[in-house]
C-alpha positions in Angstrom: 109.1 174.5 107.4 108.6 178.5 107.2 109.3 180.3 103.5 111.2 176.5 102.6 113.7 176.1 105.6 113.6 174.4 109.0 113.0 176.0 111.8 112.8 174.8 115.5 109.2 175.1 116.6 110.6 175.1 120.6 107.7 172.9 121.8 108.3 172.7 125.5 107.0 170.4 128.2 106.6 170.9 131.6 109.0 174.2 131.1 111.7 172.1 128.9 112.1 172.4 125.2 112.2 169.8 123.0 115.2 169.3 121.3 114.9 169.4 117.5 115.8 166.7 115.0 116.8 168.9 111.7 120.5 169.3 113.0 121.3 166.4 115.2 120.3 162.9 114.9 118.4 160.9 117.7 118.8 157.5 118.4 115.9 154.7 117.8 117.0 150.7 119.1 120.6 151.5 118.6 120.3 153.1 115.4 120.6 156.9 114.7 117.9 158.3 112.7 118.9 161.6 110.6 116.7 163.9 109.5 118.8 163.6 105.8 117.5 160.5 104.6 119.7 160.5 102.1 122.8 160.0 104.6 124.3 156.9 104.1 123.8 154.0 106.6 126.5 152.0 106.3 129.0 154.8 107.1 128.4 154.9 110.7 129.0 151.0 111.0 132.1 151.4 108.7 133.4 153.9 110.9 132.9 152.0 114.4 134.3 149.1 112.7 137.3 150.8 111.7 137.8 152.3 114.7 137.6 149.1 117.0 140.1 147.7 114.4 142.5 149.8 114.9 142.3 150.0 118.6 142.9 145.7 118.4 145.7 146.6 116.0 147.7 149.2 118.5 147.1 146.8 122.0 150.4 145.5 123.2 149.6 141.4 123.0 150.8 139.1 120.9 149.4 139.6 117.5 147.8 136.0 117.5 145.7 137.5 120.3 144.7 140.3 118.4 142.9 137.9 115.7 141.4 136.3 118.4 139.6 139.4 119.8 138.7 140.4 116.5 136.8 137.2 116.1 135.4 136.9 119.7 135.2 140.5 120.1 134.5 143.0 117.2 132.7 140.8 115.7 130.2 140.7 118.3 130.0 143.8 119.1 128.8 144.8 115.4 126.5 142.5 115.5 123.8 144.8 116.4 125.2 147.7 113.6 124.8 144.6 111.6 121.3 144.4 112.3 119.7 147.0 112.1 121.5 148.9 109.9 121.3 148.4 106.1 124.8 147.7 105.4 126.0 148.1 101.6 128.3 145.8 99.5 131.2 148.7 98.9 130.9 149.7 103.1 131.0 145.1 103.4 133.9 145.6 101.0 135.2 148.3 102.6 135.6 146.3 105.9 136.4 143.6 104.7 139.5 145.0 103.4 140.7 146.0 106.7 140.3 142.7 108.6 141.9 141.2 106.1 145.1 143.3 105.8 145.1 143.3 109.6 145.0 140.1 109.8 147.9 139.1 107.2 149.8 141.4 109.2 149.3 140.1 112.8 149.3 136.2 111.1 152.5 136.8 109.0 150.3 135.7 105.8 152.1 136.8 102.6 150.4 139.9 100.9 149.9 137.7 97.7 148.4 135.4 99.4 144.5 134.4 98.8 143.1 135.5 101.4 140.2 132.8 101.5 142.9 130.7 103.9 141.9 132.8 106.5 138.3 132.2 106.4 138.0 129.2 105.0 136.8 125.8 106.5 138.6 123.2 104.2 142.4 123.5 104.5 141.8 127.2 106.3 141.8 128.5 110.4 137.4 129.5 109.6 138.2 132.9 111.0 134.5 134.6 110.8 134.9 136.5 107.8 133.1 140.6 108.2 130.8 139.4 105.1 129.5 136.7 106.2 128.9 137.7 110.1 127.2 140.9 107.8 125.1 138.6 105.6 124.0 135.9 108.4 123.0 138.6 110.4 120.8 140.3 107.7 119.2 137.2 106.9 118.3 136.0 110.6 116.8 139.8 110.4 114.8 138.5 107.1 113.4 135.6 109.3 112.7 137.4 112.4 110.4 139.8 110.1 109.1 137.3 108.1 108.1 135.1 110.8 106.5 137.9 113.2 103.3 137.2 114.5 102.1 140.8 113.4 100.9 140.7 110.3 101.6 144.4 109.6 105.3 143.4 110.2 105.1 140.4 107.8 103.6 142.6 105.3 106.1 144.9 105.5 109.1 142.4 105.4 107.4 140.9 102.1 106.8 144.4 100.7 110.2 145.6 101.1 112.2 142.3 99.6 110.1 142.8 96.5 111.2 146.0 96.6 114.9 145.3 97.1 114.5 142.1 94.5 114.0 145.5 91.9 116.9 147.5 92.9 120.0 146.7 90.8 122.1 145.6 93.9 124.4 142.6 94.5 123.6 142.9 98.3 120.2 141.3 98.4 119.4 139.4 101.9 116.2 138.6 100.7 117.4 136.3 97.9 120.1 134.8 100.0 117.2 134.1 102.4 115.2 132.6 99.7 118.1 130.3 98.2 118.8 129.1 102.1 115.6 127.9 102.4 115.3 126.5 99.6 118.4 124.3 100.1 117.7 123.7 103.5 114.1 122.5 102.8 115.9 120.3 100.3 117.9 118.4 102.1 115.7 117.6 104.9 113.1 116.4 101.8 115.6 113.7 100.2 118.0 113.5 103.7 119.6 110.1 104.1 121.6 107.7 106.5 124.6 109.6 107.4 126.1 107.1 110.0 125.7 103.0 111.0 123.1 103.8 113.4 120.9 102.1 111.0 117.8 102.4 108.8 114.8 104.1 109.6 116.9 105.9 113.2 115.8 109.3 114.3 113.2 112.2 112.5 114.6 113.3 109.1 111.8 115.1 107.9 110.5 118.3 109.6 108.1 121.0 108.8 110.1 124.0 108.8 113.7 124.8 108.3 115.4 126.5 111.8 117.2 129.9 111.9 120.2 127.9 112.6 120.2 125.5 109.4 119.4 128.7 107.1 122.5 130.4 109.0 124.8 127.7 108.6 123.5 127.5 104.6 124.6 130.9 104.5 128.2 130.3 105.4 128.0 127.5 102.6 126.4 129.9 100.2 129.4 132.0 101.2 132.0 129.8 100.8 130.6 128.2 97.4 130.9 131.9 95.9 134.7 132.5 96.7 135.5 128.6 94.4 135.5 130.2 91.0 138.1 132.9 92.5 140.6 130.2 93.8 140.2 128.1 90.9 141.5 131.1 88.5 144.4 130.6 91.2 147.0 128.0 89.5 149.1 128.4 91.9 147.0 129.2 95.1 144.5 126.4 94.5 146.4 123.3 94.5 144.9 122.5 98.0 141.5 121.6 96.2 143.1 118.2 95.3 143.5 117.2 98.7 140.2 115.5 99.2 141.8 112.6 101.0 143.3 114.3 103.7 142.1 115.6 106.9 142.0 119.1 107.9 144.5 120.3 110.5 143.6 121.1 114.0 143.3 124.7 114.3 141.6 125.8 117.4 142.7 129.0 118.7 143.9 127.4 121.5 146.2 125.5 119.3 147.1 128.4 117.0 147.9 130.8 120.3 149.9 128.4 122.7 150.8 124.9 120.4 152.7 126.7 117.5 154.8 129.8 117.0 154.1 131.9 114.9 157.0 131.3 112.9 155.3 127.7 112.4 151.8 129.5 112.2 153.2 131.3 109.0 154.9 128.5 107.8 151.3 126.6 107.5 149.4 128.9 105.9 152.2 130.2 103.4 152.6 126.2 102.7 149.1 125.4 101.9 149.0 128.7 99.5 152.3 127.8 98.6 153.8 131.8 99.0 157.0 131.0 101.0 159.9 132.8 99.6 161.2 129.8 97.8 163.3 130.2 94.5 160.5 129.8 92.3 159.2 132.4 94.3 161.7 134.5 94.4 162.3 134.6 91.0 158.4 135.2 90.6 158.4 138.2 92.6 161.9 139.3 91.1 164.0 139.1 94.1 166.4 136.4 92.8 168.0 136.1 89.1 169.6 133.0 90.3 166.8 131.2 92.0 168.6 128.0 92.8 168.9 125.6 95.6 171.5 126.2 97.8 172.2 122.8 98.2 172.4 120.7 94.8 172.2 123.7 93.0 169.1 123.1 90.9 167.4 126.1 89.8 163.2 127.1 89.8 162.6 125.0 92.3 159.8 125.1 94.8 158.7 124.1 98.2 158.0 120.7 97.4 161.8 120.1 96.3 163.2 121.6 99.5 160.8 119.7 101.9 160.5 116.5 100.1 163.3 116.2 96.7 166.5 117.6 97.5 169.2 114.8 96.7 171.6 116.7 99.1 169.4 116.9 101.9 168.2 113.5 101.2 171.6 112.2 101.8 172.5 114.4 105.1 169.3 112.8 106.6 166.8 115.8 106.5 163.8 114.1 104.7 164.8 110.9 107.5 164.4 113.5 110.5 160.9 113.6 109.9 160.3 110.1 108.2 162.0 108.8 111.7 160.3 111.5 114.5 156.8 110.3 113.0 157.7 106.8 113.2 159.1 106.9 116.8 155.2 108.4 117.8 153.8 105.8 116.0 155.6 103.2 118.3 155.0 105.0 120.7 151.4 104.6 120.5 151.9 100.9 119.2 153.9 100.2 122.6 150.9 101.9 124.8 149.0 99.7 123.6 150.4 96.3 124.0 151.3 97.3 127.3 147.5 98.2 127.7 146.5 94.3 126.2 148.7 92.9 128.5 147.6 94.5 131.7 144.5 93.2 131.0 143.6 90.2 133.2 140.7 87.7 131.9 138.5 86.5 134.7 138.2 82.7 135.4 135.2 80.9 133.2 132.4 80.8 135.4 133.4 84.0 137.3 130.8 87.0 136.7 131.9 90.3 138.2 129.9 92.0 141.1 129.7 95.3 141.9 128.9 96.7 145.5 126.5 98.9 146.4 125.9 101.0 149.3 122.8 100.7 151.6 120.3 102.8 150.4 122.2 102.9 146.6 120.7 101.9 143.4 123.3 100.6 141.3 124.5 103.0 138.3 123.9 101.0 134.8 126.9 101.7 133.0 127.9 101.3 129.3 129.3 98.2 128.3 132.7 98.8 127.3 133.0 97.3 123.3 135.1 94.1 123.5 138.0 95.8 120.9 138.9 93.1 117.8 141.9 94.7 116.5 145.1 92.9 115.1 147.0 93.4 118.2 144.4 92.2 120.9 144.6 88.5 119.7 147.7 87.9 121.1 149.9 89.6 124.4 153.8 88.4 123.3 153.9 91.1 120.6 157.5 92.1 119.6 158.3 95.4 117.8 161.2 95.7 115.2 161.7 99.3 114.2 164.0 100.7 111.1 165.5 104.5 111.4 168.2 106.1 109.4 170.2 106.0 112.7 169.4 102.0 114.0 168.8 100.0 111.3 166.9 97.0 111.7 166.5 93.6 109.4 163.0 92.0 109.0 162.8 89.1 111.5 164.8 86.2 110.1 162.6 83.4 111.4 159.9 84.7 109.8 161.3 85.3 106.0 164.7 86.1 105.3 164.7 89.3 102.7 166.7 92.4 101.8 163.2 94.4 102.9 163.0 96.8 106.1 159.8 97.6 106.4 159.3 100.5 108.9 157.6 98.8 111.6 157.0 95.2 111.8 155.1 94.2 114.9 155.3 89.7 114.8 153.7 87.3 117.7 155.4 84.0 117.8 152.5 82.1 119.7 149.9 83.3 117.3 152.0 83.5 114.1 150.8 87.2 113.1 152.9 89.7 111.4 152.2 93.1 110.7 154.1 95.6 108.8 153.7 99.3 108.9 155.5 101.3 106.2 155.3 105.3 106.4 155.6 107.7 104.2 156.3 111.2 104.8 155.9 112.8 101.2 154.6 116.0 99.7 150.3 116.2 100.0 150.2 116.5 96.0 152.0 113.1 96.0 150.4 111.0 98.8 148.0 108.5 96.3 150.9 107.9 94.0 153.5 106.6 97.4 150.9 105.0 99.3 150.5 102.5 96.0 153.9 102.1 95.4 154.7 101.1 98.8 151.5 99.3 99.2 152.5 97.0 95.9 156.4 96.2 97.2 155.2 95.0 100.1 152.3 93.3 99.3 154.8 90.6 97.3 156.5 90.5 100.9 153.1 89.2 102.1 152.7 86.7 99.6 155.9 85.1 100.0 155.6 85.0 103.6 152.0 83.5 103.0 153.5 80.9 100.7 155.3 80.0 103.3 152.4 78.7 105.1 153.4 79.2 108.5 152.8 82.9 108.8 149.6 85.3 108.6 151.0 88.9 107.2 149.1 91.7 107.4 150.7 94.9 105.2 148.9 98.2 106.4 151.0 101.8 105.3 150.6 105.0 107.1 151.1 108.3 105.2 151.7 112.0 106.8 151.9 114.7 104.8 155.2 117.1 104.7 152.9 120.0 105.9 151.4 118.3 108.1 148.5 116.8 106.5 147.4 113.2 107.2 145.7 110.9 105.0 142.4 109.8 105.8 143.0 106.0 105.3 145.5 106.4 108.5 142.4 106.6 110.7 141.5 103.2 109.3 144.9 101.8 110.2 144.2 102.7 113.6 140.8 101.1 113.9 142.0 97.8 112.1 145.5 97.7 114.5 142.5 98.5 118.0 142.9 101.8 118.6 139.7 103.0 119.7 138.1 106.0 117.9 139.3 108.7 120.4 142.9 107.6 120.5 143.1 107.1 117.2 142.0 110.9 116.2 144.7 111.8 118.9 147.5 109.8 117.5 146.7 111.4 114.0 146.9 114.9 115.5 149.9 114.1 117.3 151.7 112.9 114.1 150.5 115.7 112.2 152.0 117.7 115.1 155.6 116.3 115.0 155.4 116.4 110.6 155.0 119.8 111.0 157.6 120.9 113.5 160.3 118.8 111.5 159.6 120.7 108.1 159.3 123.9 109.5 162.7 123.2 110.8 163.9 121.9 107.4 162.3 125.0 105.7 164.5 127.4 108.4 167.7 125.3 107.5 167.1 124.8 103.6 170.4 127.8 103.2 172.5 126.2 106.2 174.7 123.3 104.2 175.7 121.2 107.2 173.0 119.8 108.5 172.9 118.9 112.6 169.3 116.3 113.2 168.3 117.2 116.5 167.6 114.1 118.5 164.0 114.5 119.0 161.1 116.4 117.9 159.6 118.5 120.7 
């Protein structure tokens, strides 16, 4: 500094000058260091970020793609801008705002949607949101400092979280850090039995938390902040109800190649309930009107055109689905009485041997668990099934009645009945059908019982119109001897074929004549 400005010394070594760092910046483990300190740090990463957004915004792939490399490919690469950076909460904001237009733009998500659907776990795709990636990263920094084995470094890390902890800022890693450990430390303190393995099985205490239990805390942390938005939502946040259903399957994979993204659209707009429906419509002031064009009804909602309509009720729509879901279930139920009949028992006295090669030690395999489900106590099962299009009658020999129960799977040789009755309604009305239909044909049962001849068992089934499933349905499987595995598939795969069937309805709720197509594919 000469008379109170810069000037460049020109120290040279070995005949080549130095360059100076009063007008350009140098860089220092990926970081540029300017010789302002006031410049803003946080402007650099929101700059790269935008950029690499936009370049994912203007390649010529399917937009689905384009989310996908924002996830598993601009995200990583600001992880290290992340890092060692101090990033702001207006430049987090900032970013934010961008991913998340981008991606309601290349997921066909309605601007007035809550964008939390995105991101979110529960009910959501858990797309890595820019704050959170922002916020883990910062705090793994915390605990990398914190947990140096230089104790210049620790001091340093403690020093400047006290100092941050006195700034008026609502970007603090440091506390975040602080409230992770603290809940992490927490739970492995008073951590119980989570599964049948038994009491007293495995470690539950341990000394310290890991860097991945504080990051995954930090997601919670996260996602426990954006609750009091979606609750203000009464529209938005009916999907916080839904505690007894199970989240759909959405793997990239699936969202890329298994649904278009006509149906992709039609599941997130569904579960935020921002399809351009009458109610809607008249919401947003597109339509005076706002009626059905069916019966005519006016305000009406998704709910009545997937699951209420009179008119549709009578051409069969609401039985498209009822009946494509049905025809997987027996499906399945078929599998697996051909399965239990393949199956040949050895003679008593026989033990199986198994051959081994000279010079071989034999391979100790897992037992196989003998499955006790309602259908392997007997091999002669017979399946009666009702549809809109081949009605059947419940078995006369068994009871003679006016009720058609879905699916009713009888053996004569062992005197077992079972009835399956499905129900395909709206997710805010699954509890109040499965009771209904759970009571009308539980007096079936008991007059069969009466009866004395008989053993019924009454076990209903319930799939969402969107596509949700109940969680009970996975116990259906287990008591019928599904094993755990096919039982998960066969949820997925009715969740699946519930889905393609209202999407459909939702594309033909304006076409009055009403063609079912034969199958869903």
């Amino acid at each position: 500094i000469v008379d109170g400005s810069l000037v460049n010394p020109l120290i040279a070594v070995n005949g080549k000058v130095i360059p100076a760092m009063h007008k350009t910046p140098f860089k220092f483990l990926g970081r540029l260091v300017y010789p302002k300190f006031n410049h803003k740090d946080d402007a650099q990463v929101v700059d790269k970020f935008m950029n690499l957004m936009n370049k994912t915004d203007n390649i010529k792939v399917d937009d689905r793609k384009k989310a996908w490399i924002y996830e598993n490919g601009v995200l990583p690469a600001m992880t290290w801008d992340f890092m060692v950076y101090h990033c702001t909460d207006q430049g987090v904001s900032t970013m934010e705002a961008c991913a998340t237009r981008l991606l309601k733009k290349w997921l066909r998500l309605a601007k007035c949607a809550d964008p939390s659907v995105l991101y979110r776990r529960e009910k959501g795709l858990g797309i890595k949101n820019v704050r959170t990636k922002c916020m883990k990263t910062q705090v793994n920094r915390e605990v990398l400092l914190s947990c140096s084995k230089d104790s210049t470094v620790r001091a340093t890390s403690s020093a400047r979280r006290e100092e941050e902890g006195r700034k008026n800022r609502k970007w603090k890693p440091g506390e975040v850090l602080d409230e992770a450990v603290q809940r992490v430390t927490y739970k492995h303190a008073f951590k119980g039995q989570s599964d049948r393995r038994g009491l007293g099985h495995g470690v539950y205490c341990k000394k310290s938390p890991g860097r991945k239990e504080i990051s995954q805390e930090v997601c919670n942390i996260t996602e426990e902040e954006k609750i009091p938005h979606i609750l203000s939502l009464a529209q938005q946040s009916k999907w916080l109800e839904w505690d007894n259903l199970i989240n759909l399957d959405m793997k990239w994979q699936e969202m890329i190649y298994a649904l278009s993204p006509s149906m992709l659209s039609f599941v997130l707009n569904s579960v935020q309930d921002t399809l351009p429906h009458p109610r809607n419509l008249r919401r947003w002031k597109l339509d005076v009107e706002a009626a059905c064009s069916l019966c005519g009804w006016k305000h009406v909602g998704l709910v009545h055109i997937l699951c209420g309509c009179k008119v549709a009720l009578e051409q069969g729509r609401f039985s498209y689905r009822h009946d494509s879901i049905l025809k997987e279930i027996a499906q399945a139920m078929t599998t697996k009485i051909q399965a239990i009949e393949e199956v040949v028992p050895l003679p008593s006295g026989v033990q199986k041997i198994d051959f081994v090669e000279s010079g071989q030690r034999l391979k100790k395999k897992k037992k196989k668990k003998l499955s006790t489900g309602l259908l392997d106590v007997a091999k002669d099962w017979v399946i009666v099934m009702d549809t809109r299009q081949k009605q059947a009658h419940f078995p006369r020999h068994i009871m003679t009645t006016s009720d058609r129960p879905d699916l009713v799977l009888y053996s004569n040789n062992t005197k077992n009945v079972v009835m399956i009755e499905l129900t395909s309604p709206a997710e805010e009305n699954i509890e109040k059908w499965r009771s209904i239909k759970q009571s009308k044909y539980e007096k079936l049962a008991e007059n069969i019982r009466e009866a004395g001849t008989w053993k019924p068992t009454v076990l209903t089934v319930e799939v969402g119109a969107r596509g949700y499933v109940a969680k009970r349905t996975n116990y259906v499987w287990r008591k019928l001897g599904l094993s755990y595995q096919d039982g998960n598939k066969l949820s997925e795969r009715l969740s699946r074929v519930a889905l393609r069937c209202s999407h459909f309805i939702w594309i033909c709720r304006n076409t009055k004549i009403w063609t079912s197509p034969t199958e869903s594919t």
